[in-house]
PDB file of N, CA, C and O in Angstrom, chain B, residues numbered from 101:
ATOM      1  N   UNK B 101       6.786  17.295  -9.796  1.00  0.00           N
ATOM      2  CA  UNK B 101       6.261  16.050  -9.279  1.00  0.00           C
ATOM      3  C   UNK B 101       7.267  15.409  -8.325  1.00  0.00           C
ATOM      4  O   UNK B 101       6.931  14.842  -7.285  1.00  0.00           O
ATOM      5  N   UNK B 102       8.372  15.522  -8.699  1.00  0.00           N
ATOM      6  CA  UNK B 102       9.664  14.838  -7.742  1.00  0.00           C
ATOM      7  C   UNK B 102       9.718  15.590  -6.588  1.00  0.00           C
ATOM      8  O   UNK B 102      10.518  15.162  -5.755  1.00  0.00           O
ATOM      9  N   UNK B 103       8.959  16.821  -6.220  1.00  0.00           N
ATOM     10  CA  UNK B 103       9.027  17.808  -5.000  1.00  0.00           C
ATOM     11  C   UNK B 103       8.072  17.024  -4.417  1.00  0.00           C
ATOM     12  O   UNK B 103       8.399  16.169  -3.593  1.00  0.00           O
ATOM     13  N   UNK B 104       6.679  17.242  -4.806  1.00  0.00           N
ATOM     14  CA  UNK B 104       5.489  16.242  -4.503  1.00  0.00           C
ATOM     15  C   UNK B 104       5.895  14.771  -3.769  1.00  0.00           C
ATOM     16  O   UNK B 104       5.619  14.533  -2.593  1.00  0.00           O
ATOM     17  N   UNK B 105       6.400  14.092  -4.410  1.00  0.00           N
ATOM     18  CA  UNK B 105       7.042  12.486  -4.196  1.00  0.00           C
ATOM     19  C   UNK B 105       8.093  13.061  -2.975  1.00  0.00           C
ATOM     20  O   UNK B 105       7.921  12.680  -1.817  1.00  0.00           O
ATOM     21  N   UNK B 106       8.926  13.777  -3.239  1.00  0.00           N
ATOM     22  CA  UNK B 106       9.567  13.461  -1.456  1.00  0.00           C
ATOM     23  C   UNK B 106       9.239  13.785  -0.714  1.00  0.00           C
ATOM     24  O   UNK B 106       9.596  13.306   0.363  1.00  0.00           O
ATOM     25  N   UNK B 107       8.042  15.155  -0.805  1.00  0.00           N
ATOM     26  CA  UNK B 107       7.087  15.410   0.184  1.00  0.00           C
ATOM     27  C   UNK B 107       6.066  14.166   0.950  1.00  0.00           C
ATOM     28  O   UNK B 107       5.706  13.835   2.080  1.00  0.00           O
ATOM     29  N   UNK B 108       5.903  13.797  -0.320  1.00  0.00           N
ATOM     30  CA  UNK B 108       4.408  12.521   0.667  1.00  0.00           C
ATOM     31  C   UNK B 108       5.505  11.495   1.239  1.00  0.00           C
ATOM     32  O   UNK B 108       5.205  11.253   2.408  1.00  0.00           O
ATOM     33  N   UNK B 109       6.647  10.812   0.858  1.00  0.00           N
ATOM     34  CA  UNK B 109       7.830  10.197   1.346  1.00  0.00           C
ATOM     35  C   UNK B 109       8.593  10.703   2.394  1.00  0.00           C
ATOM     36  O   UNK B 109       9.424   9.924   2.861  1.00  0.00           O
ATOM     37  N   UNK B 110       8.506  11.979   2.950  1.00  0.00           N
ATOM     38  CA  UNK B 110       8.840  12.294   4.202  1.00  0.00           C
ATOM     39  C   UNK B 110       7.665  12.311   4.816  1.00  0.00           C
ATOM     40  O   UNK B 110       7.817  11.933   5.977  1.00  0.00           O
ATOM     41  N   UNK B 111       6.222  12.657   4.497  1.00  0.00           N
ATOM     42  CA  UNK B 111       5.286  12.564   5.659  1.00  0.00           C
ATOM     43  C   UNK B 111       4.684  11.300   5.792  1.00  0.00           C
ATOM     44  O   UNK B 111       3.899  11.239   6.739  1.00  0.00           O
ATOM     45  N   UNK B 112       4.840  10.067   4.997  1.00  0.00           N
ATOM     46  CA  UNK B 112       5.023   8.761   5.105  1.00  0.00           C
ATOM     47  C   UNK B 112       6.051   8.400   6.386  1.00  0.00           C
ATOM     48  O   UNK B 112       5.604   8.173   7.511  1.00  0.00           O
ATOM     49  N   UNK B 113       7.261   8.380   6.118  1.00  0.00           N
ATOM     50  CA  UNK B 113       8.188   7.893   7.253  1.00  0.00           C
ATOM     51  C   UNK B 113       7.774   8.845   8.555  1.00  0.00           C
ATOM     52  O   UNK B 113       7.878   8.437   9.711  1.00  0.00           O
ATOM     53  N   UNK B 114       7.391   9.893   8.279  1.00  0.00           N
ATOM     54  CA  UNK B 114       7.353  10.569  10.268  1.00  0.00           C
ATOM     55  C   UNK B 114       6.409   9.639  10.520  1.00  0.00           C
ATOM     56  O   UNK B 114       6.483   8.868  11.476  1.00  0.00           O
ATOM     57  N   UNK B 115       5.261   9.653   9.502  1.00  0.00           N
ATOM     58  CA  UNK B 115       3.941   9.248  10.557  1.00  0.00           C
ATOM     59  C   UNK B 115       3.933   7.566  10.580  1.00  0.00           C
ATOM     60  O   UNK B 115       3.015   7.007  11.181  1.00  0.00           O
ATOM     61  N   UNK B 116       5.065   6.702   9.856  1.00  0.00           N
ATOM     62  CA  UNK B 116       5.444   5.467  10.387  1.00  0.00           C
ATOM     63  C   UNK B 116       5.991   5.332  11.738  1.00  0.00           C
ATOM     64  O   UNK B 116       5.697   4.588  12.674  1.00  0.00           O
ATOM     65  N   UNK B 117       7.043   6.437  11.557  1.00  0.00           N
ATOM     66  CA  UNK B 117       8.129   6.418  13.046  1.00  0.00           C
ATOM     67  C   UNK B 117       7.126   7.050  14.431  1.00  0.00           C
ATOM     68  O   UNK B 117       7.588   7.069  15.572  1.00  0.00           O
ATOM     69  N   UNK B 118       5.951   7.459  14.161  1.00  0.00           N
ATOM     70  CA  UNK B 118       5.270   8.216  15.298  1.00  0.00           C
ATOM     71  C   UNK B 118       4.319   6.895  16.024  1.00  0.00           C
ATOM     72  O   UNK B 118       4.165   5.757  15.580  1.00  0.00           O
ATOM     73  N   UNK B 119       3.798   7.467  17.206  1.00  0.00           N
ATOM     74  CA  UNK B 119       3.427   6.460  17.748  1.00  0.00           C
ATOM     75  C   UNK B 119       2.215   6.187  17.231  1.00  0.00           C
ATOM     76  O   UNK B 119       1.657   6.853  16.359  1.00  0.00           O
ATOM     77  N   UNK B 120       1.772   5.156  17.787  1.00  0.00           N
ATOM     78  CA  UNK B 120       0.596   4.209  16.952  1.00  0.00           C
ATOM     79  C   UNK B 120      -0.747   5.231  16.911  1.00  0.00           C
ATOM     80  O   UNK B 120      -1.387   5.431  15.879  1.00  0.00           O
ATOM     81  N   UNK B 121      -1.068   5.859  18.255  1.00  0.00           N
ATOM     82  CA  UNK B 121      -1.880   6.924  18.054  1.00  0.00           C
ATOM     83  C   UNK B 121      -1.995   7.871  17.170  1.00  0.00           C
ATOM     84  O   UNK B 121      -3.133   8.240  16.880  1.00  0.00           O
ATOM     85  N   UNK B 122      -0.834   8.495  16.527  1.00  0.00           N
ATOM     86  CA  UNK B 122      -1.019   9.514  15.134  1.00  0.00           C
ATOM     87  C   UNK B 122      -0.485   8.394  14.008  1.00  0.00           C
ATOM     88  O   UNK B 122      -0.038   8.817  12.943  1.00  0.00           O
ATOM     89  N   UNK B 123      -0.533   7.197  14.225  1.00  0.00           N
ATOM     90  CA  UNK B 123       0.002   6.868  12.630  1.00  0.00           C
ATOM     91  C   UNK B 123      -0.859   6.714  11.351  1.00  0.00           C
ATOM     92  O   UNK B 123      -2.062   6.852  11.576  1.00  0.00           O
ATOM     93  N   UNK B 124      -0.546   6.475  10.134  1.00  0.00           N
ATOM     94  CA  UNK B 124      -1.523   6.581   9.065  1.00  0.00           C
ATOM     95  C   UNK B 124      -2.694   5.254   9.438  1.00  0.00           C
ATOM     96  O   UNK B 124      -2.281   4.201   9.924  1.00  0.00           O
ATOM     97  N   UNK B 125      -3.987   5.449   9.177  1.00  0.00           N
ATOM     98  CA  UNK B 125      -5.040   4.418   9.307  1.00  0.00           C
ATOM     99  C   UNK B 125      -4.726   3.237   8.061  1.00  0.00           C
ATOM    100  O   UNK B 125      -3.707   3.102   7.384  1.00  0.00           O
ATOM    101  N   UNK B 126      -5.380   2.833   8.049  1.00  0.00           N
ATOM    102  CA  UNK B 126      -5.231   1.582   7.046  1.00  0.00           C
ATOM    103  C   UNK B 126      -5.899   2.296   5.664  1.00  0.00           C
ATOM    104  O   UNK B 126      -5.347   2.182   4.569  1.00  0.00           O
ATOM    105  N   UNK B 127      -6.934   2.913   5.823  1.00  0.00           N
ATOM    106  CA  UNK B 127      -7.682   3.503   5.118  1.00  0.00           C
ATOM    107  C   UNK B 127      -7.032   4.904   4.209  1.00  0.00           C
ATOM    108  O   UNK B 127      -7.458   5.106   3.072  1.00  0.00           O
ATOM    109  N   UNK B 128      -6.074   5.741   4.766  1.00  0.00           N
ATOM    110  CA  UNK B 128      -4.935   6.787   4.423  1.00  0.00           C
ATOM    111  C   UNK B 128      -3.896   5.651   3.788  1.00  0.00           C
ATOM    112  O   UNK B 128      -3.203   6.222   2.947  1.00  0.00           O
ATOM    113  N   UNK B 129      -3.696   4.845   3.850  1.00  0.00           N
ATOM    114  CA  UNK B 129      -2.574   3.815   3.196  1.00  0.00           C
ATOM    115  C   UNK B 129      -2.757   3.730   1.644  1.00  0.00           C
ATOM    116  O   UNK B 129      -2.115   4.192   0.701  1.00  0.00           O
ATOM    117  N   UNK B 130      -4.078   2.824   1.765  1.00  0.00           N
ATOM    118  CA  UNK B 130      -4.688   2.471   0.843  1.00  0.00           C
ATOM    119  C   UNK B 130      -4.423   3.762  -0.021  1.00  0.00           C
ATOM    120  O   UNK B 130      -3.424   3.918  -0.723  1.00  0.00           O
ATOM    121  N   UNK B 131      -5.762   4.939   0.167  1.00  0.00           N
ATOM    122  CA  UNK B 131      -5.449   5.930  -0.327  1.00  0.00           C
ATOM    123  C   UNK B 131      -4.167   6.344  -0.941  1.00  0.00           C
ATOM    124  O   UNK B 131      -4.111   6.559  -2.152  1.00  0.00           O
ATOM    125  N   UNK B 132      -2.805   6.507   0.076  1.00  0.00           N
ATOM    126  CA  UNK B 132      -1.762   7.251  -0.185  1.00  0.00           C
ATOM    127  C   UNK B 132      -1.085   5.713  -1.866  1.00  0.00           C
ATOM    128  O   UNK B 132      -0.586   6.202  -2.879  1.00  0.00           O
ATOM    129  N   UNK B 133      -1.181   4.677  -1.801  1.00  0.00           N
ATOM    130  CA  UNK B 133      -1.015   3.306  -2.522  1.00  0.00           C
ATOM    131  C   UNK B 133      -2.029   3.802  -4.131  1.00  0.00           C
ATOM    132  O   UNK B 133      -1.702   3.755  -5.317  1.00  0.00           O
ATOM    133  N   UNK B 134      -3.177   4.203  -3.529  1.00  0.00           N
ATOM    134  CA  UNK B 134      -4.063   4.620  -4.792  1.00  0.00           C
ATOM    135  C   UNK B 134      -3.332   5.603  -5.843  1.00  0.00           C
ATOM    136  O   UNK B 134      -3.066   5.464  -7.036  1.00  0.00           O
ATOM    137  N   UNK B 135      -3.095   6.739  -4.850  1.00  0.00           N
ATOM    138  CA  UNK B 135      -2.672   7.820  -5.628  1.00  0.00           C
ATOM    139  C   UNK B 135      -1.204   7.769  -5.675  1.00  0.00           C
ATOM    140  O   UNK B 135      -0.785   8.862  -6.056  1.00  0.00           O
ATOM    141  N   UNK B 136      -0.024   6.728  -5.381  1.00  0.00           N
ATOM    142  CA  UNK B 136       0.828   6.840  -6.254  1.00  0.00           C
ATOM    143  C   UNK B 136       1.137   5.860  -7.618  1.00  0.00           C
ATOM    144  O   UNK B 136       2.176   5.717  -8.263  1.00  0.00           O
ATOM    145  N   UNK B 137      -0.454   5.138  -7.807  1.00  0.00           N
ATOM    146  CA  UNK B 137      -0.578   4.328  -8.944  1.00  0.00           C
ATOM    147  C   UNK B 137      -1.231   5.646  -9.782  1.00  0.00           C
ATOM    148  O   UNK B 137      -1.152   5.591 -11.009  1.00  0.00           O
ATOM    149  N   UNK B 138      -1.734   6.572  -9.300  1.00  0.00           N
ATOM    150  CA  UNK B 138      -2.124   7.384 -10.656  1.00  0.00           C
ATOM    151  C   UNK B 138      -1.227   8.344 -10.692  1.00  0.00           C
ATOM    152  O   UNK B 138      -1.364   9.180 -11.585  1.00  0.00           O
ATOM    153  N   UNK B 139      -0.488   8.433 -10.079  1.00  0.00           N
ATOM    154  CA  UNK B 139       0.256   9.257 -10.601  1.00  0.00           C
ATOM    155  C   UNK B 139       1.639   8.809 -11.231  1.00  0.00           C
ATOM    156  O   UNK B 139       2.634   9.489 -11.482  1.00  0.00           O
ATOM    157  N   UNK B 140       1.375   7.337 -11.425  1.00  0.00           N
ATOM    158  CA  UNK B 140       2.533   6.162 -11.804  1.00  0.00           C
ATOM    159  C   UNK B 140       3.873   6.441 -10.891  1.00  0.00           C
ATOM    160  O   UNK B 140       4.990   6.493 -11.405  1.00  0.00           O
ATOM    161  N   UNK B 141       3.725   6.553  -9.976  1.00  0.00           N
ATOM    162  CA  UNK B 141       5.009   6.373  -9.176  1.00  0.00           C
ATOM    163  C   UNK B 141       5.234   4.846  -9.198  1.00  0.00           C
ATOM    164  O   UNK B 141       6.291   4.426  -9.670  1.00  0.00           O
ATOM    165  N   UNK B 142       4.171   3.858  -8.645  1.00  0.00           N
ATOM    166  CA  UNK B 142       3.974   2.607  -8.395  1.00  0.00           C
ATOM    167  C   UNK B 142       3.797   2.265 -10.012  1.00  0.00           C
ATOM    168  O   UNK B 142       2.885   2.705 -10.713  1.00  0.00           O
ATOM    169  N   UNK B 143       4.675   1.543 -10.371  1.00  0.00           N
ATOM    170  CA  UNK B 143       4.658   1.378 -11.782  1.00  0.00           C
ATOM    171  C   UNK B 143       4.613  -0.123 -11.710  1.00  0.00           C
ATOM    172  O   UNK B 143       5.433  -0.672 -12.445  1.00  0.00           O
ATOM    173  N   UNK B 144       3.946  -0.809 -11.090  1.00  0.00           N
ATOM    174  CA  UNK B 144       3.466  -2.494 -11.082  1.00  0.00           C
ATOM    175  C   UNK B 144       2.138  -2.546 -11.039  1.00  0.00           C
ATOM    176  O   UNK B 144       1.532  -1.571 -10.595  1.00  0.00           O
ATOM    177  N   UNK B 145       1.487  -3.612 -11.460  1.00  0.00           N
ATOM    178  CA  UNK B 145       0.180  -3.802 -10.777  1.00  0.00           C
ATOM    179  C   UNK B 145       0.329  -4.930  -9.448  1.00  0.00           C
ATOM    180  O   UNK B 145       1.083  -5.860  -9.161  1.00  0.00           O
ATOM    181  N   UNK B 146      -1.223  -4.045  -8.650  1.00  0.00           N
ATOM    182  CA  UNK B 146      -1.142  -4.479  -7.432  1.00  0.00           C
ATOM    183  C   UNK B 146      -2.995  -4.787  -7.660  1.00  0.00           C
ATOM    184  O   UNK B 146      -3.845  -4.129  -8.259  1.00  0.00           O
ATOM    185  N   UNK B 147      -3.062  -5.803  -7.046  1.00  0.00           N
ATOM    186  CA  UNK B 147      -4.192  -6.418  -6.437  1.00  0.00           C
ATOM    187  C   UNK B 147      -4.985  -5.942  -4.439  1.00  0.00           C
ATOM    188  O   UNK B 147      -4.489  -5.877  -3.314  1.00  0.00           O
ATOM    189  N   UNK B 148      -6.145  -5.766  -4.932  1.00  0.00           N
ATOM    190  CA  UNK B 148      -6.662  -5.575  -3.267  1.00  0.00           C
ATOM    191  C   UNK B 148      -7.246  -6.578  -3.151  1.00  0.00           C
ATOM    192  O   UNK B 148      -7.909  -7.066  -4.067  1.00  0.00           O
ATOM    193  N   UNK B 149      -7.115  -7.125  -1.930  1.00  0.00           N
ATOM    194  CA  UNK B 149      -7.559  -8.140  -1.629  1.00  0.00           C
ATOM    195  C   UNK B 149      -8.766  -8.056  -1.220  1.00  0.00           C
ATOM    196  O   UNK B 149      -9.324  -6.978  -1.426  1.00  0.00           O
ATOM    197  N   UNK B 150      -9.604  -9.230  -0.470  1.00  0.00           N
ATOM    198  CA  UNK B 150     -11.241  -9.208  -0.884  1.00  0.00           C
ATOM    199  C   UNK B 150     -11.225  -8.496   0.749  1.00  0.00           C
ATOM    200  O   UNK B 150     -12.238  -7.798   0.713  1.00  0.00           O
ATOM    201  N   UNK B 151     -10.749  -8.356   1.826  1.00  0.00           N
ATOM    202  CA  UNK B 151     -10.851  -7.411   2.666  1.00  0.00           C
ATOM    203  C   UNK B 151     -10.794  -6.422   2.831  1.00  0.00           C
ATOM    204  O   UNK B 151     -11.327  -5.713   3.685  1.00  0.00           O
ATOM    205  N   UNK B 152      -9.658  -6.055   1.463  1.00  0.00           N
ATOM    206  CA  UNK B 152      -9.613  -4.302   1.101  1.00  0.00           C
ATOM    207  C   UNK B 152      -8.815  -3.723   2.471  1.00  0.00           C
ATOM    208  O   UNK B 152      -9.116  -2.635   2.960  1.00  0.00           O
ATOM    209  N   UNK B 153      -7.936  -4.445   2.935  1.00  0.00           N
ATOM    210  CA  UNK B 153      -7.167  -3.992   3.810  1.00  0.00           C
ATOM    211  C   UNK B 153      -5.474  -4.464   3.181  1.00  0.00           C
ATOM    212  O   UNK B 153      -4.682  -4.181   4.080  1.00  0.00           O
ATOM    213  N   UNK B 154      -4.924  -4.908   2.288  1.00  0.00           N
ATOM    214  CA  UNK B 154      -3.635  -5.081   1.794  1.00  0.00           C
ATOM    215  C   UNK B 154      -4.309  -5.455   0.454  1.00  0.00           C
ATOM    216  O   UNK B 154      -5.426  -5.794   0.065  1.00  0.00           O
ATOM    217  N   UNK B 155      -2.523  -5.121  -0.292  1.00  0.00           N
ATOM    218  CA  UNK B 155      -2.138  -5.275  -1.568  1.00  0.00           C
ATOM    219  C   UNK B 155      -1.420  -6.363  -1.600  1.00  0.00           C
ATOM    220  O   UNK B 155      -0.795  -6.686  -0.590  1.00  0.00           O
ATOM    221  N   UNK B 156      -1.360  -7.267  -2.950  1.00  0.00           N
ATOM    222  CA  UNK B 156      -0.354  -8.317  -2.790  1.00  0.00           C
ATOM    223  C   UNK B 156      -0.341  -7.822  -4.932  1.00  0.00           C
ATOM    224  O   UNK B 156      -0.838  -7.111  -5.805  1.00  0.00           O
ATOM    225  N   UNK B 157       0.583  -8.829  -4.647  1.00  0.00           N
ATOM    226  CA  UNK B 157       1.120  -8.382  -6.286  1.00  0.00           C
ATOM    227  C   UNK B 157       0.232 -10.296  -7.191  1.00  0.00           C
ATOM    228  O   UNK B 157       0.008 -11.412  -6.725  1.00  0.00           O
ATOM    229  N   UNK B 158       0.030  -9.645  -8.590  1.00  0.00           N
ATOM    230  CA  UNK B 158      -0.042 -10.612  -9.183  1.00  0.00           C
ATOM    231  C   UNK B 158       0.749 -12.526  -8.811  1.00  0.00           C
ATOM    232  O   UNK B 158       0.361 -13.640  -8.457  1.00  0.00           O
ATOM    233  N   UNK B 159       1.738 -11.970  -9.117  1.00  0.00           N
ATOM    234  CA  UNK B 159       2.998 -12.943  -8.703  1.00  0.00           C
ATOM    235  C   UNK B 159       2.918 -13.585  -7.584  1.00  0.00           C
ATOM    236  O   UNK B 159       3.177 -14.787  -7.515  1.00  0.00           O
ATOM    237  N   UNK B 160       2.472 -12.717  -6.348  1.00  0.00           N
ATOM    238  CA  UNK B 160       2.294 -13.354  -4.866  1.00  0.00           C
ATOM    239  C   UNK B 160       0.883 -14.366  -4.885  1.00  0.00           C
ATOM    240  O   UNK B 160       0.741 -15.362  -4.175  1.00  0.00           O
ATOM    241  N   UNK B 161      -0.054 -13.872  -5.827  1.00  0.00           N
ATOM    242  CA  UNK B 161      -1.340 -14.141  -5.838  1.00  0.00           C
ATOM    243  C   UNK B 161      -1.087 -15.632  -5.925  1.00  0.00           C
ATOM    244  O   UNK B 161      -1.175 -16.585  -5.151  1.00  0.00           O
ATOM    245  N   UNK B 162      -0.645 -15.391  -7.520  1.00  0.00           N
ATOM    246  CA  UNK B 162       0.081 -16.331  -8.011  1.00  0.00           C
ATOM    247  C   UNK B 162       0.684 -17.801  -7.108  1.00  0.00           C
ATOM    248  O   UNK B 162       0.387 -18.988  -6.976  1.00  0.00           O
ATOM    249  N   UNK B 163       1.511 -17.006  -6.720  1.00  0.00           N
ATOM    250  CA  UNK B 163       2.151 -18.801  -5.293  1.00  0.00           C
ATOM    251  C   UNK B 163       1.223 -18.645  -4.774  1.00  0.00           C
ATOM    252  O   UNK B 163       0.732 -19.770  -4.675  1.00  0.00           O
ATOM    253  N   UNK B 164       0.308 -17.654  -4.142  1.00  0.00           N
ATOM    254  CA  UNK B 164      -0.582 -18.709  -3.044  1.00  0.00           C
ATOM    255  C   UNK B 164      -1.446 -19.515  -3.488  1.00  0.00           C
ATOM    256  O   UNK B 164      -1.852 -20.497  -2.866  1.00  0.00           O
ATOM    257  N   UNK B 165      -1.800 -19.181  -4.584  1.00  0.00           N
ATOM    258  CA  UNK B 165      -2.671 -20.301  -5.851  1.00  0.00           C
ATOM    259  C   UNK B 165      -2.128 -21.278  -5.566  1.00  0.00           C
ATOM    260  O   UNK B 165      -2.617 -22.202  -4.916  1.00  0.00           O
ATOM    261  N   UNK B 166      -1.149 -21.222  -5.965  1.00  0.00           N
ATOM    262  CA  UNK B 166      -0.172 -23.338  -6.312  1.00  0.00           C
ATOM    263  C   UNK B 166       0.080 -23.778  -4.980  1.00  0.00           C
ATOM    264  O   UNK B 166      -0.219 -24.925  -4.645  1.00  0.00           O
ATOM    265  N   UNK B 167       0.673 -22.863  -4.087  1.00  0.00           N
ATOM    266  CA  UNK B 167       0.837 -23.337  -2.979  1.00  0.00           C
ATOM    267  C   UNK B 167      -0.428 -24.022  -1.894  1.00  0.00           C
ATOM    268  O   UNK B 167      -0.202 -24.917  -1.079  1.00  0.00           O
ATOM    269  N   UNK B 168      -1.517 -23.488  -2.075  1.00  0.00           N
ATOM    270  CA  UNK B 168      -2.769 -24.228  -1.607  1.00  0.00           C
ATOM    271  C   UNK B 168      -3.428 -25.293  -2.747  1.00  0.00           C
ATOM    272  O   UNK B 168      -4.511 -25.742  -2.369  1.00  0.00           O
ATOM    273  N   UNK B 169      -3.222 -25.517  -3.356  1.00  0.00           N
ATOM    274  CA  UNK B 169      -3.321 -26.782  -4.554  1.00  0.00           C
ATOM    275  C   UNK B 169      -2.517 -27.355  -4.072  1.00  0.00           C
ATOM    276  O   UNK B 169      -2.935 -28.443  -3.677  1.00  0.00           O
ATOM    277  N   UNK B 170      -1.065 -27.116  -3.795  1.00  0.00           N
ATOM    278  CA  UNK B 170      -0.636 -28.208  -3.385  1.00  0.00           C
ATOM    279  C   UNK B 170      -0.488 -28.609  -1.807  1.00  0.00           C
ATOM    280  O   UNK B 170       0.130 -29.594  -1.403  1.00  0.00           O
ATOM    281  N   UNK B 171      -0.932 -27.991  -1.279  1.00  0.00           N
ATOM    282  CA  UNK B 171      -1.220 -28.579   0.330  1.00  0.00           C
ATOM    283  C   UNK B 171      -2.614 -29.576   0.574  1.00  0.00           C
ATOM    284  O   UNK B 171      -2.958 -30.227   1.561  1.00  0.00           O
ATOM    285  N   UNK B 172      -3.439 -29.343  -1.173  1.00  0.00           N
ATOM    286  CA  UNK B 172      -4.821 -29.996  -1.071  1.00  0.00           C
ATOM    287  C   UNK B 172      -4.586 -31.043  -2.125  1.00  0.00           C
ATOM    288  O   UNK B 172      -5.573 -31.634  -2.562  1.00  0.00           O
ATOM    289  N   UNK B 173      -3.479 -31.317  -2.548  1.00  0.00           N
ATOM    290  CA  UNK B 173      -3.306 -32.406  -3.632  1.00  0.00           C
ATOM    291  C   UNK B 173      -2.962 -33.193  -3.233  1.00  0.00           C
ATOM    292  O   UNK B 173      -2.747 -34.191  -3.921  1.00  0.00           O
TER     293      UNK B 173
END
């Protein structure tokens, strides 16, 4: 599995460092985010947001909760 993991972690960083034309879609993200929660690499929970285009963590959810309560209080 640790062969696996630096494999998808080197074809992660090329296709960050490549130009915008070959880089991963939003949609391969997600995906590549999916499958290192099942395979517990990602050992947190993560939230998708209602666009289904980013992750934010409990915790982040969290402040933006209080933080818009309190911009409306």
């Amino acid at each position: 599995m640790d062969e696996e993991l630096l494999e998808l972690q080197r074809q992660f960083e090329f296709a960050q460092q490549a130009k915008s034309s070959i880089r991963l879609s939003e949609r391969n993200v997600i995906e590549l985010v999916q499958k290192f929660q099942e395979l517990q690499i990602i050992d947190f929970e993560l939230l998708l947001t209602t666009s289904g285009k980013e992750y934010i963590t409990p915790e982040q959810s969290r402040s933006e909760i209080v933080s818009e309560i309190n911009e409306r209080s």
